[in-house]
N, C-alpha and C positions, 0 to 999 in steps of 0.2 A: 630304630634309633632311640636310644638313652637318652632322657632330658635330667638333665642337673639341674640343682639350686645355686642358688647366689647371680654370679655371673652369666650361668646359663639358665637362668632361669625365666621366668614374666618375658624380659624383654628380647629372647632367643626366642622363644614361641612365639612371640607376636610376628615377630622377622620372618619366623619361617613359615605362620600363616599366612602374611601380605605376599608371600611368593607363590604361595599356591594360589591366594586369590587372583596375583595377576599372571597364571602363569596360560600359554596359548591353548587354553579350551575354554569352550561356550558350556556352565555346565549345564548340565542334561534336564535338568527339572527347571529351570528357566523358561518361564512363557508367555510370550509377551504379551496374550489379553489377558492375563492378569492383571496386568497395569492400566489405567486409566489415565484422560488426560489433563486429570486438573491443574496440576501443577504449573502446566503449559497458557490453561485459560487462566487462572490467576496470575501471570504475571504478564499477560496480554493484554489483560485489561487493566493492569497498574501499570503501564508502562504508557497506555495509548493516554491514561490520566493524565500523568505528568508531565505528557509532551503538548497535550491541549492545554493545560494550565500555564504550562511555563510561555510558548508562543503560539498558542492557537492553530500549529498547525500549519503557521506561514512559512516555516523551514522544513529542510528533508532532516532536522534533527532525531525527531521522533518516530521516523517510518525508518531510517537508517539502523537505529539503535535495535526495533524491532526486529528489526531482520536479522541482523548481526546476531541477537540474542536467540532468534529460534533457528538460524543454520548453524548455531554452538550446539544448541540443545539436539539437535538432530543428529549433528556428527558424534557427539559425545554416546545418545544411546545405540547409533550404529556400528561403533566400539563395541557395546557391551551385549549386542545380537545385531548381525548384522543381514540388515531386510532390504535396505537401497543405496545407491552409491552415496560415499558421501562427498561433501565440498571443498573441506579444507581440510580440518585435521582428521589422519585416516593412521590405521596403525595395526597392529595387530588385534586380536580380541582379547578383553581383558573382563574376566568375572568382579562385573562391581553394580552396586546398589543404581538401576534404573531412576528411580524417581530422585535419589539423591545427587544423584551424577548431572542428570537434567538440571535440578535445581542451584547446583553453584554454576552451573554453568550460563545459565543465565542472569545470577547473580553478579555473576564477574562481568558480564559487556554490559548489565545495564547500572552499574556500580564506577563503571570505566567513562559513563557519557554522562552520567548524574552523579556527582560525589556528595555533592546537597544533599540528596534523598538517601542518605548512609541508614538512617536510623530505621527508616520506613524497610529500606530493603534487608537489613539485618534481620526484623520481627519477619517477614516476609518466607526469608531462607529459614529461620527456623521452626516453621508453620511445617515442612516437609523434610524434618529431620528429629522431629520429637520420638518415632518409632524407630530410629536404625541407633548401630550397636558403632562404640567409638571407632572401631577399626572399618567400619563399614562409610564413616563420615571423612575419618581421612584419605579413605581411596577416591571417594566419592570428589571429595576435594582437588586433589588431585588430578584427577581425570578431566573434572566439571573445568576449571581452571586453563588447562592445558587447549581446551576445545576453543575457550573464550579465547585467548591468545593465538592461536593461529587465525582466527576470522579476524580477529581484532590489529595484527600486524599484516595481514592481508590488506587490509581497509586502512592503514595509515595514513595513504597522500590519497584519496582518491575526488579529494576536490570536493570533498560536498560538500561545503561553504564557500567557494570561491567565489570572490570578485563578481558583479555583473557588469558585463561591458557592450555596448550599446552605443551605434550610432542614430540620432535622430534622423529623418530624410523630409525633405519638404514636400508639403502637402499636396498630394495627388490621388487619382481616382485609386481604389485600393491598398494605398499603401496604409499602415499605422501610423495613428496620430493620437497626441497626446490628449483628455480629455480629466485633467487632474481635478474639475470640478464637478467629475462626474467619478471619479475613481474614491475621492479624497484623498488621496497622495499627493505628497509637496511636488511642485514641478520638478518638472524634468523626470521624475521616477520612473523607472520600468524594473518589473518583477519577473523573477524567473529565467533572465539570462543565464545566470552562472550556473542553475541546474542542468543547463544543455550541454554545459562542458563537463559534468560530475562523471565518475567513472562508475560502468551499469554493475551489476552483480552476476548477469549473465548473458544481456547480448555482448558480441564482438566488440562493437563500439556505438557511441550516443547515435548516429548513423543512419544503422544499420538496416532500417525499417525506412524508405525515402517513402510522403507520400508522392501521391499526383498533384500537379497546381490544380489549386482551386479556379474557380469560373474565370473567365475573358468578363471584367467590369461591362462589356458591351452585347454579352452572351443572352440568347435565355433561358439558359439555365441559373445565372447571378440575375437577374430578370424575376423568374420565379420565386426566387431564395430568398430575395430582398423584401416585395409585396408581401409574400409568408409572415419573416421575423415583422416585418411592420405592424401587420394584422392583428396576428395570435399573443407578440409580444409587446404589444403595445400597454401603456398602462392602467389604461382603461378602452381597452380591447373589448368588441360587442361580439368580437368570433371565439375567442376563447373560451371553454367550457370549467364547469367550473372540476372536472375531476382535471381536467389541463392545468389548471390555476392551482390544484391541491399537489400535484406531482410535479412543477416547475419549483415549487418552491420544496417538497417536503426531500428531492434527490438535494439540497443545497449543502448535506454534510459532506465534509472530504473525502474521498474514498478508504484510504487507510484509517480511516474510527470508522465508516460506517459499514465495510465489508468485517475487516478484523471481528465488528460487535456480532456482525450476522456467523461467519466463521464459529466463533467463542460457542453460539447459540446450535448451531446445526452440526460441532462435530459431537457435541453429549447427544442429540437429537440419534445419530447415525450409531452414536456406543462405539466411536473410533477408538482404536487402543493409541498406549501413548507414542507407539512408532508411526503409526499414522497419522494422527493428531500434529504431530514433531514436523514430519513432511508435508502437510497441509499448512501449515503455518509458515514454514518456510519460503514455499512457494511459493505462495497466496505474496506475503511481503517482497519478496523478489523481485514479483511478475508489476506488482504497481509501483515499486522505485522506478527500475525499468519502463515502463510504460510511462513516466513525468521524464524521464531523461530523455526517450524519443521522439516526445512528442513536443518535446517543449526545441527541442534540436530543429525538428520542423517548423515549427510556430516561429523561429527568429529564420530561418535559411526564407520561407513565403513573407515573413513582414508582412499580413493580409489585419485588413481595416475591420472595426469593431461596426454592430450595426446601429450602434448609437451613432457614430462619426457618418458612414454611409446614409444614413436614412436625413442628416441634418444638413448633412454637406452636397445634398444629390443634386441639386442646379449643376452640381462643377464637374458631375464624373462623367461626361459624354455619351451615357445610354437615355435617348430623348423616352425612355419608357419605365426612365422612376421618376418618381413628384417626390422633393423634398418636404419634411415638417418640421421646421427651428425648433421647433417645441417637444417633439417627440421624447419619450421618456419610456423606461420598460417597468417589466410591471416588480420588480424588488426596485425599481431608485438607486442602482449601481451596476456598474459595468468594472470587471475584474482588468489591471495595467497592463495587461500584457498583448500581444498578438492573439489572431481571431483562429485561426485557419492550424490544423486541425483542434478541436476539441480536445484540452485534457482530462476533463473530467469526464467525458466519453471513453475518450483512450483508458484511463485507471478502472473505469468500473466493469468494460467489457472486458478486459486482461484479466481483473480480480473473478468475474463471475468465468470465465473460461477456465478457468485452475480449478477453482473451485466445485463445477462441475465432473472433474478428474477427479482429483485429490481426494474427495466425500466419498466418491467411488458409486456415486448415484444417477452419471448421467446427464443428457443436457437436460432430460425430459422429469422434472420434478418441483414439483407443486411446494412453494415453503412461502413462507410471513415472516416479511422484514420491517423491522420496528425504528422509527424514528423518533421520540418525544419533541425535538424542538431544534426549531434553523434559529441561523441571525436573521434578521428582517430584513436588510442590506447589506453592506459589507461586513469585512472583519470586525470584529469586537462589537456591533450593530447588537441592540435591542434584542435577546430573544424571545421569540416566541415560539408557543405550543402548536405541534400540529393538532387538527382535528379533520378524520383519525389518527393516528397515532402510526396504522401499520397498512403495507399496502400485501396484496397476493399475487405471488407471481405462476404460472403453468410450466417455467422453464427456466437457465438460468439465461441463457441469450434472452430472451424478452425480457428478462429485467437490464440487461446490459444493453439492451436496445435505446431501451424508456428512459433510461436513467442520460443517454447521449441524447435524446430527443427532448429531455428534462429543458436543456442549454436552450429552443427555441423559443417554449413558451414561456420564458423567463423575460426572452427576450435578448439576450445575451451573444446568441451565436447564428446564425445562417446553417439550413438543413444541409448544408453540403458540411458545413465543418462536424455537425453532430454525425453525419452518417459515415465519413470517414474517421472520425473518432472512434466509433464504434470499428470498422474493419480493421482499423490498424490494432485496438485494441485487442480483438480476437487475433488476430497473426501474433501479436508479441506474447500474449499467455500461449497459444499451441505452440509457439518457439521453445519457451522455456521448458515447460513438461515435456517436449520431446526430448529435450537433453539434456535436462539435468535430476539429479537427485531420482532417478529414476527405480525403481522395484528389480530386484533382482530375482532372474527365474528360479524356480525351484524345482 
């Protein structure tokens, strides 16, 4: 073909390059460990910033957006070699710039939930575009864009700020009862209803995972559970040890900042490339939205009593084999508003640590050091302070997702039966997820 000047010139050859770029082949020297996953931990970790800073955490604002922004990045490089299914937006393959493609593409979902932060993410996205060629930035664009927007119009209505709605019920053995001078919340508050109505990313429905009820108030098995959290999480507890006392508080970060940071740490650790990086990230954020949705769906369907309310209110709850203490207190000086029974924070970190076992491609069976510098001292926005150490070791990743649900007793906070169902529901909702989503394709 003859190229002319003028009219057929510059802008006829770029036209007809963009067409061979996106035209349906993967080309051939394309490979994707070349690529590396920085791009993906930088804005993992500028993302989880923002979301701590702006509300610490207490909304699914910040786990929502992350997710949203690495299932764009994922679908988008699955475009551009395709290694696993992807979730939303799917199309044919299109030869276009990997790390550039990624990178608007998470520019756009997390520029769509933060318009504030325009300036920050501007410098951000140009951090991963200083070495591509202009034609190489607008495909990139393009594509990055297109990704953002299908998960993003996907996620339109899906409730995750809705309304929380909440009947109180009068005070009886087991049921939840307000303790707003033990929460600091204005009365009447409860937290966390209207996550249970939020729509999941990948189970069926909030649902879909029912546990078992928790004990008979008159059982001995709530018998057992209750002298336990009495003992161990008392607040000046003489049975608690003090690595109990170092790891009830040092689990006290969210799970989505404190798995994400471990993630960020052990996919450079493994030298994941950035398609698998893309699909760890994913998941990993999925599996713990997911996992607050069904756990919190259960926490409102059992209504079960905190064991601040239990341990102070026990004259009244008919098993003659607990002794109340008016005074009882756990050993942080708060109890979180919501229902006891199952454990969320069990649930997120076993979910998180079961993917993440997959996803790393390492197995349950592996030895790593998860770093925490510092909790709040009691509740939200509470006093921080510094752990000492700083990092804990774990042999497996189920042992940490164990410790981390067992974390809730010696705090004081939850009864062994909600930590240890925490944990199993936890594990069933991450093997859910990876069994069916976003999964490798054979080769």
């Amino acid at each position: 073909m003859e190229l002319h000047s003028g009219i057929l010139g510059k802008p006829i050859f770029a036209i007809l390059i963009l067409g061979i770029l996106t035209s349906n082949c993967t080309p051939k020297k394309l490979d994707i460990n070349d690529y590396h996953p920085d791009v993906l931990i930088a804005w993992n970790k500028k993302i989880m910033q923002i979301a701590v800073e702006e509300d610490g955490l207490l909304t699914l604002k910040g786990l929502r957006t992350a997710t949203m922004m690495h299932i764009a990045a994922h679908d988008v490089l699955n475009v551009i070699s395709t290694q696993c299914e992807g979730y939303t937006y799917k199309r044919e393959t299109v030869h276009a710039h990997p790390i550039g493609s990624a990178a608007f593409a998470l520019y756009e979902v997390a520029l769509s939930q933060y318009p504030d932060q325009k300036n920050g993410f501007d410098q951000e996205l140009q951090n991963w575009l200083v070495d591509l060629e202009e034609i190489e930035i607008s495909l990139a664009k393009r594509l990055g864009a297109a990704s953002a927007k299908a998960i993003l119009n996907k996620r339109m209505e899906d409730a995750w700020n809705g309304e929380a709605e909440y009947t109180w019920h009068p005070m009886a053995p087991g049921v939840y009862a307000e303790f707003n001078e033990h929460s600091g919340t204005p009365e009447g508050f409860i937290f966390g209803s209207g996550w249970a109505k939020a729509q999941p990313f990948a189970l069926p429905s909030q649902n879909h995972f029912r546990s078992p009820p928790p004990p008979e108030i008159n059982s001995n098995a709530y018998t057992a559970a209750f002298n336990e959290v009495k003992q161990v999480g008392g607040q000046n507890s003489t049975t608690r040890t003090a690595d109990q006392a170092h790891l009830a508080m040092w689990w006290k970060d969210f799970v989505e900042n404190s798995h994400n940071r471990l993630a960020r740490q052990l996919i450079k650790k493994e030298n994941l490339n950035l398609w698998e990086a893309a699909r760890a990230f994913a998941l990993l954020n999925m599996t713990v939205y997911d996992a607050y949705i069904n756990v919190f769906d259960n926490k409102f369907h059992y209504n079960h009593w905190r064991p601040y309310t239990a341990i102070r209110w026990a004259e009244n709850d008919g098993n003659p084999d607990t002794e109340a203490d008016t005074e009882w207190n756990n050993l942080h000086n708060h109890t979180y508003a919501f229902p006891s029974y199952p454990s969320a924070h069990g649930t997120a970190s076993s979910a998180a640590m079961t993917v993440l076992a997959e996803t790393l491609m390492t197995g349950d069976d592996y030895e790593f050091t998860m770093v925490t510098e510092e909790v709040e001292s009691a509740g939200p926005f509470s006093e921080k302070i510094k752990m000492d150490p700083p990092a804990r070791t774990f042999s497996s990743f189920s042992q940490a997702g164990l410790e981390a649900s067992m974390s809730r007793v010696y705090l004081g906070i939850h009864f062994r039966y909600d930590s240890e169902e925490g944990h199993r529901l936890g594990t069933q909702i991450g093997e859910y997820v990876i069994t069916n989503y976003l999964r490798p394709l054979e080769r």
